[in-house]
matplotlib code that plots the C-alpha trace (Angstrom):
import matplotlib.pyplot as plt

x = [26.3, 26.8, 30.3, 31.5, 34.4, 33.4, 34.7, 35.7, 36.3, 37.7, 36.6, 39.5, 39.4, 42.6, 41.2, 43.8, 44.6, 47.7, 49.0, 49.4, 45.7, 44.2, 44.5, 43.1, 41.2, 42.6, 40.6, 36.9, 38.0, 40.0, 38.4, 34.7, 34.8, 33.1, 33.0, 31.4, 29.5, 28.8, 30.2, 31.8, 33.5, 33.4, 29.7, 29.1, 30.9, 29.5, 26.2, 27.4, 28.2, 25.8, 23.2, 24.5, 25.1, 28.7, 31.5, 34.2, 37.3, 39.4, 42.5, 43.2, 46.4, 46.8, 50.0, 50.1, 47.1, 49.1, 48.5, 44.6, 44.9, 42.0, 39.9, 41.8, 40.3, 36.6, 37.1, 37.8, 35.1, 32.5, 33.5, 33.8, 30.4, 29.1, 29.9, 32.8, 36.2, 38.7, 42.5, 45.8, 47.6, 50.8, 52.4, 54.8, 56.9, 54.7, 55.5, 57.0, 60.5, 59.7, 58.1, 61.3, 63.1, 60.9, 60.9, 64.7, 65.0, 66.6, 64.4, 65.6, 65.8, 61.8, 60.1, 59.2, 60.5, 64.1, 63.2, 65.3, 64.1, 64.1, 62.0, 59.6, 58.5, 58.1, 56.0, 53.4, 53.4, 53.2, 50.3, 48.1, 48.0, 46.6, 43.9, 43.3, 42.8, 39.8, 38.1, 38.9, 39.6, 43.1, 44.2, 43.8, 45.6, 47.9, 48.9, 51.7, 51.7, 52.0, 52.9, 56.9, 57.3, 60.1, 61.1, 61.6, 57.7, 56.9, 59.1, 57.2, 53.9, 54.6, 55.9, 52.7, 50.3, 49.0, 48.0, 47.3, 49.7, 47.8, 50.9, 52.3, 52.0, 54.1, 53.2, 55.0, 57.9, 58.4, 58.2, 60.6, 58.4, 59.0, 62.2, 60.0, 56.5, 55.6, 53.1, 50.3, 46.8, 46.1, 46.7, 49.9, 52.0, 55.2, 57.4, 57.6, 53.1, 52.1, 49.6, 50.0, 46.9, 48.0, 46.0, 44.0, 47.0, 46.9, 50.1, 49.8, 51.3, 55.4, 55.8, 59.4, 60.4, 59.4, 56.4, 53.4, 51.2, 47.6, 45.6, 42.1, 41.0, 38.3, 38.0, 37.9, 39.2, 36.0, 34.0, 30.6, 30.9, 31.9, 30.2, 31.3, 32.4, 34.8, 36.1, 36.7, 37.9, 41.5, 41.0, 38.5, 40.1, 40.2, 43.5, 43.1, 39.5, 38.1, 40.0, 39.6, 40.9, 39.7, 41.5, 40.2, 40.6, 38.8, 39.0, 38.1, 34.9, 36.8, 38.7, 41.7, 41.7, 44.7, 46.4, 46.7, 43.7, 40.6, 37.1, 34.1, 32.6, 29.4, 27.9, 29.2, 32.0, 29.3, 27.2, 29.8, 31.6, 27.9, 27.2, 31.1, 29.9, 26.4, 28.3, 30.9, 28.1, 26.5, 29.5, 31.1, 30.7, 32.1, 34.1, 36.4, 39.4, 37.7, 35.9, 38.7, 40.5, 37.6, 37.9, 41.3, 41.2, 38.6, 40.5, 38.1, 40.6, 44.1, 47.3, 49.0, 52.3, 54.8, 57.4, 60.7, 60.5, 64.4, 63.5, 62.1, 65.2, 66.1, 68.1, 69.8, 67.7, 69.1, 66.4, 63.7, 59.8, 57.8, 54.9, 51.5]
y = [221.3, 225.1, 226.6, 229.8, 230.0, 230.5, 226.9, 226.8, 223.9, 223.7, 221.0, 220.3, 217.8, 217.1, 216.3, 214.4, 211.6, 210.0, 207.5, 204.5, 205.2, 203.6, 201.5, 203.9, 207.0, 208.4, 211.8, 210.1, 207.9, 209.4, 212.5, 212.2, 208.5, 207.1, 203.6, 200.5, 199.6, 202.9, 206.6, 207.9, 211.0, 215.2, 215.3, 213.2, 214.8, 218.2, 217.1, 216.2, 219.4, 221.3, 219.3, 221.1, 224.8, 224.2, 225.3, 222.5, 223.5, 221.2, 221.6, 220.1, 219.1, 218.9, 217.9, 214.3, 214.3, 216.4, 214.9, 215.4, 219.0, 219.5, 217.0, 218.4, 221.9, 220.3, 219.5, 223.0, 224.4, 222.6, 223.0, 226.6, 226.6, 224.8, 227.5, 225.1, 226.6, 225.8, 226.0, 225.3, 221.4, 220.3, 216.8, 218.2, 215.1, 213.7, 215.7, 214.5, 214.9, 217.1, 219.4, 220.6, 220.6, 222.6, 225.2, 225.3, 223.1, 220.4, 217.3, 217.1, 217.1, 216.0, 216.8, 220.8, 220.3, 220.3, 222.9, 226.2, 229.4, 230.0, 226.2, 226.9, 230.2, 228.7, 225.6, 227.7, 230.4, 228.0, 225.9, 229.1, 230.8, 227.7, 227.6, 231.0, 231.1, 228.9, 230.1, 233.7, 234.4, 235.1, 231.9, 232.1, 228.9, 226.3, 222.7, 221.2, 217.3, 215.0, 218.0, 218.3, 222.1, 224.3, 228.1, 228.5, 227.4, 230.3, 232.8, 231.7, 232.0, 235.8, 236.2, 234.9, 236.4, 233.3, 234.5, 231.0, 228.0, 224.4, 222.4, 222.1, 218.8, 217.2, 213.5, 214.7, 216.0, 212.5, 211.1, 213.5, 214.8, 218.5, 219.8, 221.5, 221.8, 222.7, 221.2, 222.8, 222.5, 226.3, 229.4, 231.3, 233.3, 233.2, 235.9, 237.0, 237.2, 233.9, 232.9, 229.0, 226.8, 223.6, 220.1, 219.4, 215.9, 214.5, 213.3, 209.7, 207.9, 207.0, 204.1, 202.2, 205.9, 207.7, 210.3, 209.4, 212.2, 211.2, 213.2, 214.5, 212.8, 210.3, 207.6, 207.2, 203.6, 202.4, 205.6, 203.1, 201.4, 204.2, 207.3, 210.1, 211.9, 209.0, 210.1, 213.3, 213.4, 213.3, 216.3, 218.4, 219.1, 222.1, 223.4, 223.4, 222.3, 225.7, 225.4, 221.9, 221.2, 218.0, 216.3, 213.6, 213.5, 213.3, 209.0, 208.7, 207.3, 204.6, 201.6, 200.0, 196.4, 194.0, 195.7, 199.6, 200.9, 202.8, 201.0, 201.7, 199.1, 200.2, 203.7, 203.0, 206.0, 208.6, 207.4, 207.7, 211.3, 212.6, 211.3, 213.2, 216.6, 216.5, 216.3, 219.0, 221.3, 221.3, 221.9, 224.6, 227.1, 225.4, 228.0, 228.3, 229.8, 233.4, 233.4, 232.5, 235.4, 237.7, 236.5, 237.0, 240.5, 241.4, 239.9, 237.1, 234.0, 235.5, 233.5, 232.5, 233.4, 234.4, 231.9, 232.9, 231.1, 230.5, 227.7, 225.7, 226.2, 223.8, 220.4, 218.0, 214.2, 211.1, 209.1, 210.2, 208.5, 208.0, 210.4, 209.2]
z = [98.3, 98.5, 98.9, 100.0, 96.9, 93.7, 91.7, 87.9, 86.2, 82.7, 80.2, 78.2, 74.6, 72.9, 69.1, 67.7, 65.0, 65.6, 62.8, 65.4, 66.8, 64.0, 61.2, 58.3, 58.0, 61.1, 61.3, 60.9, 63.4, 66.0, 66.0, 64.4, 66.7, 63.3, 62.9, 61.3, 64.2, 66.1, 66.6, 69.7, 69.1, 69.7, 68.3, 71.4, 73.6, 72.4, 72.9, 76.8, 77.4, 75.8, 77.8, 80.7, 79.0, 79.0, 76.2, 76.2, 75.3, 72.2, 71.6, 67.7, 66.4, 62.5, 63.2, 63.6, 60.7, 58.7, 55.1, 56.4, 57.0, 54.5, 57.6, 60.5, 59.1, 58.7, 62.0, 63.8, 61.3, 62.7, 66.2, 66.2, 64.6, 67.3, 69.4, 71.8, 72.0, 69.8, 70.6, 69.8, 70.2, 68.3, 68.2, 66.1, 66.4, 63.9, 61.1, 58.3, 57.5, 54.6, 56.3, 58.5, 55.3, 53.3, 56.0, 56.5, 60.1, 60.7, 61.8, 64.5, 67.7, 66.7, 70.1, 71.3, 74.7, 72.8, 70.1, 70.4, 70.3, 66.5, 65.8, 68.6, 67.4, 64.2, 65.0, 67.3, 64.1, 61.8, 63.3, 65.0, 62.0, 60.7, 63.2, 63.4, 59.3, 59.6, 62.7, 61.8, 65.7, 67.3, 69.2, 73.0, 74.6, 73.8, 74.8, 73.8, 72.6, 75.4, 77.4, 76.2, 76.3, 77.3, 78.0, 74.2, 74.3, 76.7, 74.7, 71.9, 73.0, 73.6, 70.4, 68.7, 71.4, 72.6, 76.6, 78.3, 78.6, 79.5, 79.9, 83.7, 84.4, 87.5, 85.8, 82.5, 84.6, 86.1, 82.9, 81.2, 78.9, 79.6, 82.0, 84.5, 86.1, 89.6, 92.3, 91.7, 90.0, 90.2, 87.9, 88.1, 85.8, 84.3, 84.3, 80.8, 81.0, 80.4, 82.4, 83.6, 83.8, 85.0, 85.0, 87.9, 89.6, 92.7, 94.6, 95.5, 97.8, 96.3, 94.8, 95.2, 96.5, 93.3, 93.3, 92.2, 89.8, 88.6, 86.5, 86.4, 83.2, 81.4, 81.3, 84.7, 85.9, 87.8, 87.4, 86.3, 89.6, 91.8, 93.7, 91.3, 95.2, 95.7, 92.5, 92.4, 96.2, 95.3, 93.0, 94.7, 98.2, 99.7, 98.9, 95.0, 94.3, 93.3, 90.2, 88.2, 84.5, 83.1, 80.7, 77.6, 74.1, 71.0, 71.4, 75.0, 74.4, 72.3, 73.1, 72.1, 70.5, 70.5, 68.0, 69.6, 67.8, 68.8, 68.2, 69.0, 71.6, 73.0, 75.0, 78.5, 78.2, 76.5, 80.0, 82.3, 80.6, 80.7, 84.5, 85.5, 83.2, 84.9, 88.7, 87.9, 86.0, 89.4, 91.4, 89.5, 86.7, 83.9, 81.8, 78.4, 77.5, 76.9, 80.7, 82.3, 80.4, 81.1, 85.1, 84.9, 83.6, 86.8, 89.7, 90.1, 89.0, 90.3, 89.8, 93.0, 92.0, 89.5, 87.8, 86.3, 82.7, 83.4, 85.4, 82.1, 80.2, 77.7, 79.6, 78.1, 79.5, 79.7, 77.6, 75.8, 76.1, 72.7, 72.5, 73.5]

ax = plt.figure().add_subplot(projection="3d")
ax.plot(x, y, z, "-o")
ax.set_aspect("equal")
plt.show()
C-alpha cells in the first residue's frame, strides 16, 4: 500500500530492571532476557530491527537497578555501540532512601509527577549526566517511569537541554499517574520549547461511563492469531496514523510465572515483535530520536500545536497507583 503522507513510526524500548520483576540478578534478566533455559532480551530485539535497517529507540533506567549501576552502564555501552538510540528513563521511585538523603531531599513524596521544581531538576541532572558520561553524547529525549511527570518535569527538561518529552499518555491520566495529558497521538510543543511526542492510544468505547485509552505496545493480545491490519487498525487511522510510537520494554519477550517474575518460555514474542517490525518497516520510515529532530528542524514533522506547561502543574490526587 502506497500513501500520499509521508508516515514515521518510532520504535520505542524501555530497558529496565525493576526489583519485583525478578527474583535475582535483575539486569541479566530483565534487560539482557538471560535465562536458564533460553534468552529473550534487547540483543533480540536489536537483531529485529536491524533486520529491517531500523534504529530502535531504548530508554534505560538505572534507577530501579541502582545498586547495578556498574550493569545498567554495560548495558547502554553496548547499545550505543550497536548503533540503536539510547535515551533517558527514570523510576526514580525506586531509589533507595539513601540516596535522597545523601543528596539533601527528602524521600519523599517518592514519585516525579509530585517532585517540585528543585527535586525534578535534580533527578533528570543527576540521571542524564549519567547516561551521557557513558555514551559520550548529549541526551536527546526522556520518558518518565510509568509515565508520572509534571510541569516541574518540563521546566526541568529545559534546564538540562533535553529537547523531546515521550510521556503524554491519556491511559496514564486516567490512571493518575501524571496530572495532565491531552488526546492526541501526534507531536506538539509545549510552551516553554519542549517538543511533546505522545504514545500512539486509541479511545475505546467507555466502560461503566469511564474512558477507555489503549496503547500501541507488544505484546500484542492475540497478535499470533490475528491479521497484523486488524491490529494496527485502531492505531493507524487516518486522523493520527502518519505518526505511530510503539511502546515495549526490555522484558516483553518474557513472561511472567505465578509469582510476578519474568521467564523465558519459548520464541513466539521474538516471532510475533519481528512479524509487527517487518509490517510497520514497510508502512513507514522507521526513525530515532535524532531524525525526528532533524525532520523537525526542516518542517517535515511539525507539531500541531502549542501547550501552556501551566496546564501540567503540580495537583494534589486523591490516591496514588504503585508503579508498574
Amino acid at each position: 500500500m502506497k500513501y500520499n503522507k509521508p508516515r514515521y513510526a518510532i520504535i520505542t524500548v524501555d530497558t529496565e530492571a525493576l526489583p519485583k520483576r525478578a527474583m535475582d540478578d535483575h539486569v541479566r534478566r530483565l534487560m539482557w532476557g538471560e535465562h536458564e533455559n533460553g534468552t529473550a532480551g534487547i540483543r533480540e530485539i536489536c537483531a529485529i530491527g536491524d533486520e529491517v535497517g531500523a534504529k530502535l529507540v531504548f530508554f534505560v533506567d538505572g534507577c530501579g537497578a541502582y545498586t547495578r549501576l556498574e550493569e545498567v552502564a554495560e548495558v547502554i555501552l553496548w547499545l550505543g555501540a550497536t548503533g540503536h538510540d539510547v535515551q533517558l528513563h527514570t523510576h526514580s521511585d525506586y531509589l533507595p532512601k539513601e540516596f535522597w538523603t545523601d543528596h539533601g531531599f527528602k524521600p519523599r513524596p517518592r514519585f516525579l509527577n509530585q517532585y517540585d521544581a528543585d527535586k525534578a531538576l535534580f533527578t533528570l541532572r543527576y540521571f542524564s549526566d549519567f547516561m551521557s558520561g557513558i555514551t559520550e553524547k548529549p541526551v536527546r529525549a526522556f520518558r518518565a517511569g510509568s509515565f508520572r511527570w509534571n510541569a516541574n518535569t518540563l521546566r526541568a527538561l529545559h534546564e538540562v537541554g533535553i529537547s523531546l518529552s515521550f510521556n503524554n499518555s491519556m491511559a496514564a491520566l486516567h490512571a493518575e499517574q501524571c496530572v495532565y495529558s491531552e488526546p492526541t497521538s501526534l507531536p506538539y510543543r509545549w510552551s516553554n520549547g519542549i517538543i511533546e511526542v505522545p504514545i500512539t492510544e486509541h479511545k475505546f468505547s467507555p466502560l461503566f461511563g469511564k474512558d477507555c485509552w489503549s496503547r500501541f505496545h507488544f505484546p500484542v493480545d492475540g497478535l499470533l492469531g490475528k491479521t497484523l491490519w486488524r491490529v494496527l487498525k485502531p492505531f493507524a487511522n487516518d486522523k493520527g496514523g502518519t505518526f505511530l510510537v510503539l511502546l515495549l520494554h526490555s522484558w516483553s519477550l518474557l513472561y511472567w510465572d505465578a509469582e510476578g517474575h519474568a521467564v523465558y518460555r519459548n520464541d513466539r514474542r521474538i516471532e510475533g515483535l519481528r512479524k509487527l517490525v517487518r509490517k510497520l518497516a514497510k508502512d513507514y520510515d522507521i526513525i530515532t530520536t535524532a531524525e525526528f529532530l532533524d525532520l523537525y528542524a526542516s518542517g517535515k514533522i511539525t507539531p500541531t500545536h502549542t501547550t501552556d506547561i501551566s496546564l501540567a502543574e503540580m495537583l494534589s490526587m486523591p490516591r496514588r497507583k504503585d508503579a508498574r
